[in-house]
N, C-alpha and C positions, 0 to 999 in steps of 0.2 A: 813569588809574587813581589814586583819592587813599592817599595817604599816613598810614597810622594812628600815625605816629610824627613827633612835631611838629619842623617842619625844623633843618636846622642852621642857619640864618641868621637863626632864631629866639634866638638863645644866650641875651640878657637874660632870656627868659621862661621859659625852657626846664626850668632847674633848681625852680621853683615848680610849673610841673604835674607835674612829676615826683614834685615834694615829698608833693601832694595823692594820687596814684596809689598811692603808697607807705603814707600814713598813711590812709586809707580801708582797705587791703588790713590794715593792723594791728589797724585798729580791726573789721574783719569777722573778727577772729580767725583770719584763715588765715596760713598758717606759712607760705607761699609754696611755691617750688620752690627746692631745694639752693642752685641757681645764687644765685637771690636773697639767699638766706643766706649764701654764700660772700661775694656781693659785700659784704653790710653788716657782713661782720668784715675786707675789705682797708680799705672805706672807713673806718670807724670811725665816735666823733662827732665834737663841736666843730663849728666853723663851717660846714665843706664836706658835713656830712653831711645826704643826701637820705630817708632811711629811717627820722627820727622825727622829732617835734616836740616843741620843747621840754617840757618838765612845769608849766613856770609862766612867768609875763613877768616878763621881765629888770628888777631893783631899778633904780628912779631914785633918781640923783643927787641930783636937788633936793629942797627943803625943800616937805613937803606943803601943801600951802594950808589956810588953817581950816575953807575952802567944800569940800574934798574930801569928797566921801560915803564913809562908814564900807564897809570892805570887805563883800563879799559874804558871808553865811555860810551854808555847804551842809551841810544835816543828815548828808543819806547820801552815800554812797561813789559817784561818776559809774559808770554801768554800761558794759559794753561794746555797740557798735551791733552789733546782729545784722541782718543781711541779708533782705531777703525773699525771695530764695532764693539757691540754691546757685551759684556762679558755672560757666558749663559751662566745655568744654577750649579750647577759641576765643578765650574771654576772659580766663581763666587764661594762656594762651602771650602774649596782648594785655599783661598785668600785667607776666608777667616779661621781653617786651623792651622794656617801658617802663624797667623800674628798669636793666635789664642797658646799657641805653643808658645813662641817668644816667651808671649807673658809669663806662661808657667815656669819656662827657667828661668827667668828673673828674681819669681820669689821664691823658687826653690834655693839657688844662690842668697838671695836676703833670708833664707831659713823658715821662711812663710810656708809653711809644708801643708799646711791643711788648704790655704789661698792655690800653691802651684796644683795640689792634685784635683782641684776645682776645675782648673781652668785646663790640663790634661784630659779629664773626662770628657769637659767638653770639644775641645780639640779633636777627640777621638771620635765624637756623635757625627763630627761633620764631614770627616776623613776616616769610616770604619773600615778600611783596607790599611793603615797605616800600623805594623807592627812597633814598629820604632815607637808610637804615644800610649800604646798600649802597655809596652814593654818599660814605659817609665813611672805610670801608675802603680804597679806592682808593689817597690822597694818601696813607694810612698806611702800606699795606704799600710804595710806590714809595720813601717818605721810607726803609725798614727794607732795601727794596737785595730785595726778595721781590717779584721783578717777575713771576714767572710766578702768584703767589698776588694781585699787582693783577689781573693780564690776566682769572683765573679771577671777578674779581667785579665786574670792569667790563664783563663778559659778562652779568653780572646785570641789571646797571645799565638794559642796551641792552634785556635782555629785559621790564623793568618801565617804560619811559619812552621819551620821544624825547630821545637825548642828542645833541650836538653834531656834527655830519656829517663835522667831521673827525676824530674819536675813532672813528666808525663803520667812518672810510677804514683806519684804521691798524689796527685790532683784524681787520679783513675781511682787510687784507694779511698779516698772522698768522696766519689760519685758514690765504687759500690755501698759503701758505710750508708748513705743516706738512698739507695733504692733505685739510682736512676744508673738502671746495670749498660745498658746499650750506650750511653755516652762514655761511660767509663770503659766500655771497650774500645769505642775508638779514639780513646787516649792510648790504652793497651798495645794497642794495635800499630798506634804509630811512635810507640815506645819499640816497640818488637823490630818495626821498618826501620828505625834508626839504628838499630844496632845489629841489620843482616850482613855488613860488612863484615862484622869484627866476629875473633871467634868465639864461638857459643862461650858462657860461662854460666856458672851456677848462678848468678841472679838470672839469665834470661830462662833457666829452667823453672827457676820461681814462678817468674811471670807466664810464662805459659801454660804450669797449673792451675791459674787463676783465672788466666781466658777461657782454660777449658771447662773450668767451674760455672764461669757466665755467659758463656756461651751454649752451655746445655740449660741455663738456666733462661735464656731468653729461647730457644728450641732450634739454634743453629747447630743441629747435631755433626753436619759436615764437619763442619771448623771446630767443633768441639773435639770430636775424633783426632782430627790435625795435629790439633794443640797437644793433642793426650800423645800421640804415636812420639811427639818429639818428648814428652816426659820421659815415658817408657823407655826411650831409645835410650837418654841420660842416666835412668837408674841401673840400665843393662851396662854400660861402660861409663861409670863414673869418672873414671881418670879423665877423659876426652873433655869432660866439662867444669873440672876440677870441680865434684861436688865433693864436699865433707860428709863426714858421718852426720854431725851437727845437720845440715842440711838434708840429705836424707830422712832425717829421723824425722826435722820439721814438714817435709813432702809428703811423710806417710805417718803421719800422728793417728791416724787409724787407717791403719793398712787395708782391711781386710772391705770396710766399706769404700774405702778410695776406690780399692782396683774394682768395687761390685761398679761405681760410676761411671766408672772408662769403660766399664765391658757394657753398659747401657748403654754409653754414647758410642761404640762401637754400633751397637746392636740396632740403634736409631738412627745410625747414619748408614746402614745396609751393607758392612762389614763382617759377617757371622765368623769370622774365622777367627779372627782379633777377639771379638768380644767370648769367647769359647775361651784363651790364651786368658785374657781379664779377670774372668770368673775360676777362671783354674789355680789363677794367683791369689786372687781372692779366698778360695780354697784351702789355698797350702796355710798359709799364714794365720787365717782362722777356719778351723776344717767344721764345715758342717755338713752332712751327706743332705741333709733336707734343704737348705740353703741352696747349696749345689745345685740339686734334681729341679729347685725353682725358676734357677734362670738358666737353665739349659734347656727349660720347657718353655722356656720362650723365646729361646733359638730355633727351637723345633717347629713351634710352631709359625714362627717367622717365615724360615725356607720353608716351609708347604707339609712340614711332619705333623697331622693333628695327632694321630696316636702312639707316636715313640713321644711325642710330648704328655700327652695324659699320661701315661708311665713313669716318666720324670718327674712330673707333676707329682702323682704318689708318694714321691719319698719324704715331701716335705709335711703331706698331711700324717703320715703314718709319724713321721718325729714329733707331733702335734703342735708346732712353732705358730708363736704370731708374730712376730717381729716383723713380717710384711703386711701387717694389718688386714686390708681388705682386699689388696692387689692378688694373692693365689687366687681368689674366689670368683673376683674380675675373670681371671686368666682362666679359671675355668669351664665357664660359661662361654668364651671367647670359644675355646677347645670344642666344646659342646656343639657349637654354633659350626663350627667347622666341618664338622662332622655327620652333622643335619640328627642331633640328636639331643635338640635343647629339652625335649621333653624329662631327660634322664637329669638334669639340673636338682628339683628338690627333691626328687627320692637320694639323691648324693649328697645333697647338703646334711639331710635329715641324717643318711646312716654317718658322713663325718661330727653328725654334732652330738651321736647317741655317744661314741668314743671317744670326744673331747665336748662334755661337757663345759669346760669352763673357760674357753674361748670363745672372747666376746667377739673378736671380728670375724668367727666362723656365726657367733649368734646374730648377729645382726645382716649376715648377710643369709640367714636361713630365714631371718624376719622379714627382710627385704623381698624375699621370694614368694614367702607366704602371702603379704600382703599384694602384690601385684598379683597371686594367683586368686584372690577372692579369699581365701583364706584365715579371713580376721582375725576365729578365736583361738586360733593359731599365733598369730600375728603378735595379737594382743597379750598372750600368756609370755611370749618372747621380749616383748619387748618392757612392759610393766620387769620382768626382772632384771634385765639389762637396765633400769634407771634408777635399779638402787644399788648396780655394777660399775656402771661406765656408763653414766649417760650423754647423749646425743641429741643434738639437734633434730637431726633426720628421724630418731626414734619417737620424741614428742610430739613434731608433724604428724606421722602417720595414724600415732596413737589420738589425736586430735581429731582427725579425720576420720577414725573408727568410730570415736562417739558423736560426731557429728550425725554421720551418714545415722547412725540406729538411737539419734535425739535421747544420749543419755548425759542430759547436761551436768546430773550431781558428779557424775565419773570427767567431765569436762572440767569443770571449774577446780576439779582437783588436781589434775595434770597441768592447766594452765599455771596453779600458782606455783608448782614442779619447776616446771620450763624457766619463769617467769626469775627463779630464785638462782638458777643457771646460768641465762642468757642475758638477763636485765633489762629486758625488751619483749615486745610482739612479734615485731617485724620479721625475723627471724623466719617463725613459726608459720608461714602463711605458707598456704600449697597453691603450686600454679604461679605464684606472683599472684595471689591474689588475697587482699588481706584479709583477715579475719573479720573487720567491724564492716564489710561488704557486707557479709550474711545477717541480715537483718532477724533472721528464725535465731541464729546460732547466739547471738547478742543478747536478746531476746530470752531465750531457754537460761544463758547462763547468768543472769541478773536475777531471774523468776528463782532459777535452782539455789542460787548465795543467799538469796532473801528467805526462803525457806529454811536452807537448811541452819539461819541465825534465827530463824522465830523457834526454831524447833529446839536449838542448845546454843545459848550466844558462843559459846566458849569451843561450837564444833566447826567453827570456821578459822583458821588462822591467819598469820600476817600474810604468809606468798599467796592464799588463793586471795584475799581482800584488795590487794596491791590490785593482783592481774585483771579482777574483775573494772576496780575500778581504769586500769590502762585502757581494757576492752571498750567500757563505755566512753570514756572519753574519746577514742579512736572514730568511736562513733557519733561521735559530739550530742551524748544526750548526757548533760552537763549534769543535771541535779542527782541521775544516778550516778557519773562519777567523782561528784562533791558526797555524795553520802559514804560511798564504799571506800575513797581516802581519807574519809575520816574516821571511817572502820579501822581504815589500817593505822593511823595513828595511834588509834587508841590500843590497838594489837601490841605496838610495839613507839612507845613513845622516845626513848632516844633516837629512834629514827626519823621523829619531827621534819628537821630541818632537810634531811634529803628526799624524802616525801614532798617538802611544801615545795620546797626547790624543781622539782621534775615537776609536778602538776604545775608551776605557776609559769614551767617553762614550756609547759605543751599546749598551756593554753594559748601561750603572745604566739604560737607557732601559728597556731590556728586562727590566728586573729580576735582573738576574745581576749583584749586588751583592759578592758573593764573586767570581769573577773578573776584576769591574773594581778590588778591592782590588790582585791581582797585576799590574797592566797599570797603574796609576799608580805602586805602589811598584817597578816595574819603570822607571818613569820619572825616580824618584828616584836607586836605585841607580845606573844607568848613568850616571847627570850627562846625561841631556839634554836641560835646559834649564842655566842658572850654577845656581851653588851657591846665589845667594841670590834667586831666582826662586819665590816660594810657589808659582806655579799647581799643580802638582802636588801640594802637602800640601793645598791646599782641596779639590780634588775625592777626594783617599785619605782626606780626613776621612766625606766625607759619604759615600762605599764604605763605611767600617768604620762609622759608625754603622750604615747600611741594614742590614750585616753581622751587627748584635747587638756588634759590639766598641765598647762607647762611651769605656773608656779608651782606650784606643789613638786611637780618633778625636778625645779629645778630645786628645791631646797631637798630633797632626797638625795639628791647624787651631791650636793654642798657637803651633805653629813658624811655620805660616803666617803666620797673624797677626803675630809676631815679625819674619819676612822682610820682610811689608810694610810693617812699621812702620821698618824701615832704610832701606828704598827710597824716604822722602821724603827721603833725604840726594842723591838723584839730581845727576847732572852738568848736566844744564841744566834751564832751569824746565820746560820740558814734561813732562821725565820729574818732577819735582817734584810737577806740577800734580796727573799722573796716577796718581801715587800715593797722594796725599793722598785723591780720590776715591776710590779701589780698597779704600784700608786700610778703612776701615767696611762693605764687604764680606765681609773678611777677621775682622774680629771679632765681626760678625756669625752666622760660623759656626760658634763656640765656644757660643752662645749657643744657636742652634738644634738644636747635637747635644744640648746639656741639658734643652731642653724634649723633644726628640722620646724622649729616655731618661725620659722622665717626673722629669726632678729638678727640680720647678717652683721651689722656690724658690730656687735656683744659677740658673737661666733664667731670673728675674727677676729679679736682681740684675744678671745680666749686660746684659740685652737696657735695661733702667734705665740701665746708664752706658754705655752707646751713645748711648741718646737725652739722657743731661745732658752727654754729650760735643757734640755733634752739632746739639743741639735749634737752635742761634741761627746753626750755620753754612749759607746759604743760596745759597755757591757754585757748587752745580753741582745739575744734577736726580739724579743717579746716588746723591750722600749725603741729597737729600732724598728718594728713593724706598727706603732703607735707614728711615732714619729711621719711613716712614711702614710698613712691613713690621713693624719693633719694636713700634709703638705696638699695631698690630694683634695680634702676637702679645700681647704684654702685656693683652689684654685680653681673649683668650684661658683665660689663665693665672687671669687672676682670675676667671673665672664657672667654672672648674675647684674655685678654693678657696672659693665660694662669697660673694667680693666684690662682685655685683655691682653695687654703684655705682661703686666703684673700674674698675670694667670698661666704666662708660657714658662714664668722664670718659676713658678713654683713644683711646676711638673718637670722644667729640666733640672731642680734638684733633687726630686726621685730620681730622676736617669741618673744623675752623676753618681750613685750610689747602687742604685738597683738597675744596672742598663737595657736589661733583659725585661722590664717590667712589664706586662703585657695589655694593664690597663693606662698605665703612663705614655707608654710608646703610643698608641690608641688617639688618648684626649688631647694631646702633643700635634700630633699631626692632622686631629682634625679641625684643633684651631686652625693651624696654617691652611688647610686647603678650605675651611670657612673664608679667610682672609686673602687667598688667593699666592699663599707664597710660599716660598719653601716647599714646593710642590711633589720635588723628586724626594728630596730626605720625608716627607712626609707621607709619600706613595711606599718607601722603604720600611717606613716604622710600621705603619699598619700591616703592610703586611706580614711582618713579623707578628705583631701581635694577632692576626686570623691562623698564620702559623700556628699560637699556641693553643689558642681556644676558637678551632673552627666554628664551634655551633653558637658563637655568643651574637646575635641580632644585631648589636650596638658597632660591635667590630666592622660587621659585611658592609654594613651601611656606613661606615664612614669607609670602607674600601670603595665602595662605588662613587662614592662623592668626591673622593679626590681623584678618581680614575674620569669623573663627571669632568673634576674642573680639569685636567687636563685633556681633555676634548676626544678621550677616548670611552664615547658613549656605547659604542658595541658592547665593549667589555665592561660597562659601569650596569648595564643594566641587567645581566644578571646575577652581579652582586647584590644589585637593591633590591631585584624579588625576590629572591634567596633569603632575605633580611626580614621583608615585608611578610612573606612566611611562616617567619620564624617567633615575629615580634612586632603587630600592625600599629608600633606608634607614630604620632600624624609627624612627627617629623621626616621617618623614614619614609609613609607615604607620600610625603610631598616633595620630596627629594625624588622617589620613584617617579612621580607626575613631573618634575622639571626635566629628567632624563628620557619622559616618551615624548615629549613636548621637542628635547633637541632630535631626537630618532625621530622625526617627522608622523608618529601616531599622536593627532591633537585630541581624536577622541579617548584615548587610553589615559592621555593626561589631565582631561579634564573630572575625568570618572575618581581619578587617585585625589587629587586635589580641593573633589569633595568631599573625598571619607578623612582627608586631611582637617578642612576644614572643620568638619562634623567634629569631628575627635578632640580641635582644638575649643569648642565651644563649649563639650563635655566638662572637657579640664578645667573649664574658665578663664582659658586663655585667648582672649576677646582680640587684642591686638594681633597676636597670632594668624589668627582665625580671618580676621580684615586683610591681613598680608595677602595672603595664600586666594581668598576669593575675589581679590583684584585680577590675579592670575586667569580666573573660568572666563573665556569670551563664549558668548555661543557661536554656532559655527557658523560661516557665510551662507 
């Protein structure tokens, strides 16, 4: 892919096309873009300046000669060049990462490293095919100690060129570290392409274990197999790939489940012969005949053997293993099913689990049978033992649903606060997807059953079932019973105070009962407990009383907070130190945010400003730069409220300079421009990057139709905005919908949107709004 921006290891020449770039773009009379203009008042003139050309040639020294020809002389005034036409938006953004580059080597050369990779990023925003700006960000942000803001552009780098295989290995082992396996394969992958020339060696055997590893782990069993047959091949003739012992030994640090994986992904990739070969290996090195008989019963029954696989099957129950947990049990039921002989399923469970007793994943998969066969006190007997074995998730559920179905709430509220003291949660525990505090009987029964069984022996109910009871009601938002029953459970267990008041005071803001989680944090205050000088409690009573309508009072809460955690970098050792330091720009961040959401913009901006001039250059940790990048966002906000908006484009292009991928940035970014009518193409580019990330986000679609609106590609704009309207009827979006059937030649489609626009806008009490929009309705001829 070539490069429209002339290399870095061009340097001698570099600053003269740039020169030419600039004073052509002067001489065509265009005022450029902001940026442009910014750049040519940090540069300035004098020698280093790329943005004009002198006005006349520099006086000589020497004495004129006699033979000199008399100067020129020009009657009229030199005109300006006028273009033969307009330059479009392509070559314009061409223009301005040309000069925006300039500028960046300028102060990269004057040593301004944090100025040049500024103005690189940007460069890059407006030329994102250009490896060569991308490629010079890299060294600069690593040199500034902004190593997650390199990684973010040397991801670039990979995606516009072929860069070095060992940059590809290290960035790929970053992806998988942090979870995002399929990108990291195809760094992998084009780590692997760049080195099919050369002859295999032990690092590409490396690598190949490791694709095969992620590639079975996202279910591309083909390419897993691939990956594995070239391991194999490597281990079989070491000398060919100059593996060491050392290496070897790293390849198979567990032998015996490696090869069980390869002979999977054989076996998933529709191989039986290989994965037979895998498992035999697997065998040799740690021999288990039950292991063995496992997965060769699921070769069997792959190729169409149900019953030489049930046989197979056998050796592993007769060794009585579980090391496969629930998978034989699976497998056998599979078999069964094959066979057209599922009824023989629990009389086989039953007699495997008379002979191995105390295997829990044979017991729970006899429980699991039981209950799906009606079977309950069966079920029941099974599964109450297994949760004082091994308990489970799945075993609580069921067991839940048995006392439900036969309304035996005291046996309910018992096993809830079981579950409750396991999981830490409800949610979990609901069958069907369906939560618990739906059933209004079951809420009901188990409130009625706590209450009793506390009148009957206070001391016969404990902490887990008093917690769960009260999660139960609150789920249910019947508040006074779960203010009583949390306060049961405090009194159960009083150093648990504070994470008690803390979860209730946070389930309540969930639920919008902002006013009662006021009492339940300032109750957390009062009582001391957490230390005296612990903000957690004044951050979340701030953001109660704001929700509350109380914004002084919130705002002297988060002062104190803020306060508290600004002590707590005097911490006793550096950890606590560390962790404070982090936390504080949290904590004054929410000083900041009770003022915008009180509508006081400009106290909100002032504040949320010396956050980020506090903040901007510290790159310690992700927790102050995801503060930092929140501010900016609000702040820009703020200004397309006061009606700045340039000031509001510059503050979201410096999330991009930093986060380029940001998908709420990219988003507000481009839907200024296509508000304002500019920057149309980079701005149809960004969004749609950002619907890329978050398909289902309302806000995103609809600013992808609006900008597809303003560029007079209404087909396609519209239905992006029902799609939106759909998803999310705010009257912005409807009104946007109604300008879009209005240009699609439906006036009645448009007049119908632009009412419920208007409607919506009078809801909000957005009156001018609302005025706009119903200028729009004509009635029809």
């Amino acid at each position: 892919m070539p490069n429209r921006v002339v290399p870095a290891v061009w340097l001698p020449g570099i600053f003269f096309a740039l020169s030419t770039w600039g004073a052509w773009g002067a001489a065509a009379g265009s005022s450029g873009s902001a940026d442009d203009r910014m750049g040519q008042r940090d540069r300035g003139g004098g020698a280093d300046s790329v943005a004009t050309a002198p006005a006349s040639p520099p006086a000589s020294s020497a004495s004129p000669s006699q033979n000199a020809p008399s100067p020129t002389v020009i009657d009229e005034k030199p005109q300006w060049l006028v273009p033969a036409r307009e330059r479009s938006e392509v070559e314009q953004d061409h223009v301005e990462a040309l000069s925006l580059f300039s500028a960046a080597r300028i102060r990269e050369n004057r040593q301004d490293y944090a100025g040049a990779l500024q103005w690189y990023e940007r460069a890059f925003r407006r030329d994102p095919l250009s490896a060569t700006t991308a490629r010079a960000i890299v060294p600069l942000a690593v040199r500034l100690d902004r190593h997650a803001e390199a990684v973010r552009y040397a991801l670039k780098v990979v995606e516009l060129e072929q860069p070095d295989p060992q940059l590809l290995k290290r960035l790929g082992v970053y992806l998988a570290e942090t979870g995002d396996w399929r990108k990291a394969l195809a760094l992998y992958e084009k780590a692997a392409a760049a080195r099919n020339a050369a002859k295999p060696a032990a690092e590409d055997v490396v690598l190949w274990m490791e694709m095969g590893r992620l590639y079975q782990l996202t279910d591309q069993y083909a390419k897993a197999a691939a990956s594995f047959s070239r391991v194999l091949d490597a281990l079989d003739h070491p000398d060919r790939y100059g593996l060491s012992d050392a290496v070897k030994k790293a390849l198979l640090a567990e032998p015996g489940p490696t090869y069980a994986l390869i002979g999977d992904s054989f076996l998933l990739a529709g191989e039986p012969q290989k994965a037979v070969a895998a498992f035999e290996k697997s065998n040799q090195v740690a021999p288990s005949k039950g292991l063995l008989g496992f997965r060769m019963a699921k070769v069997d029954l792959k190729a169409g053997r149900p019953d030489q696989a049930l046989q197979r099957l056998q050796a592993y129950f007769d060794a009585r293993l579980s090391s496969e947990e629930f998978l034989p049990y699976a497998l056998l039921a599979d078999i069964l099913k094959a066979l057209k002989k599922e009824n023989e399923l629990l009389p086989r469970l039953e007699k495997l689990h008379v002979g191995d007793p105390n295997n829990v994943w044979l017991a729970y998969a006899l429980a699991e049978r039981c209950f799906e066969a009606q079977k309950l006190d069966q079920a029941e007997k099974l599964y109450r033992a297994l949760a004082a074995k091994k308990p489970a998730v799945i075993g609580y559920r069921n067991l839940i649903e048995i006392y439900r179905r036969g309304k035996r709430y005291d046996d309910l509220v018992k096993v809830l606060g079981e579950a409750v003291a396991k999981v830490a949660a409800l949610e979990p525990l609901a069958m069907n997807k369906r939560s618990l505090a739906d059933d209004a009987e079951l809420v009901r029964g188990a409130i009625e059953a706590a209450r009793k069984q506390l009148a009957k022996d206070p001391k016969a109910l404990g902490y887990e079932p008093r917690l769960a009871v009260a999660l139960l009601a609150a789920d249910a938002k019947q508040w006074d019973a779960a203010a009583e029953f949390f306060d049961l459970a405090i009194r159960a267990k009083p150093d648990q105070s504070a994470k008690l008041l803390l979860t209730w005071g946070l389930d309540l803001l969930s639920k919008e009962e902002a006013g009662r989680a006021v009492k339940v944090f300032q109750r957390g205050i009062d009582q001391r407990a957490l230390p005296a000088d612990d903000p957690t409690f004044y951050f979340y009573l701030a953001g109660a009383l704001e929700m509350s309508g109380q914004t002084d009072r919130a705002l002297a809460a988060a002062r104190k907070g803020a306060e508290l955690a600004q002590k707590q970098q005097g911490g006793n050792t550096a950890a606590k130190r560390r962790e404070a330091k982090e936390e504080l720009p949290r904590y004054l961040s929410r000083v900041a945010w009770i003022l915008y959401h009180a509508k006081r913009y400009d106290e909100a901006r002032k504040a949320y400003e010396q956050i980020v001039e506090k903040y901007k250059r510290d790159y310690g940790s992700g927790e102050i730069r995801a503060v930092v990048r929140e501010c900016r966002v609000v702040l820009s906000n703020i200004c397309v409220l006061r009606g700045d908006v340039r000031r509001a484009e510059d503050w979201l292009e410096q999330v991009l300079d930093e986060f380029p991928d940001d998908p709420s940035a990219l988003n507000d970014l481009g839907y200024l421009w296509a508000d304002e009518g500019k920057h149309l193409q980079r701005a149809l580019r960004m969004i749609r990057q950002a619907v890329e990330k978050e398909p289902n986000n309302a806000a995103y679609r609809d600013s992808l139709g609006w900008v597809l609106f303003r560029l007079g590609k209404i087909r396609e704009a519209l239905p992006e905005l029902e799609k939106a309207v759909s998803m999310e009827p705010d009257p912005t979006v409807v009104e946007h919908l109604g300008d879009a059937y209005q240009a699609d030649g439906q006036p009645e489609k448009a007049r119908q949107s632009w009412r419920k626009a208007a409607e919506a806008y009078r809801k909000a009490h957005e009156d001018e709004k609302a005025k706009s929009v119903e200028k729009k309705i004509k009635p029809p001829p």
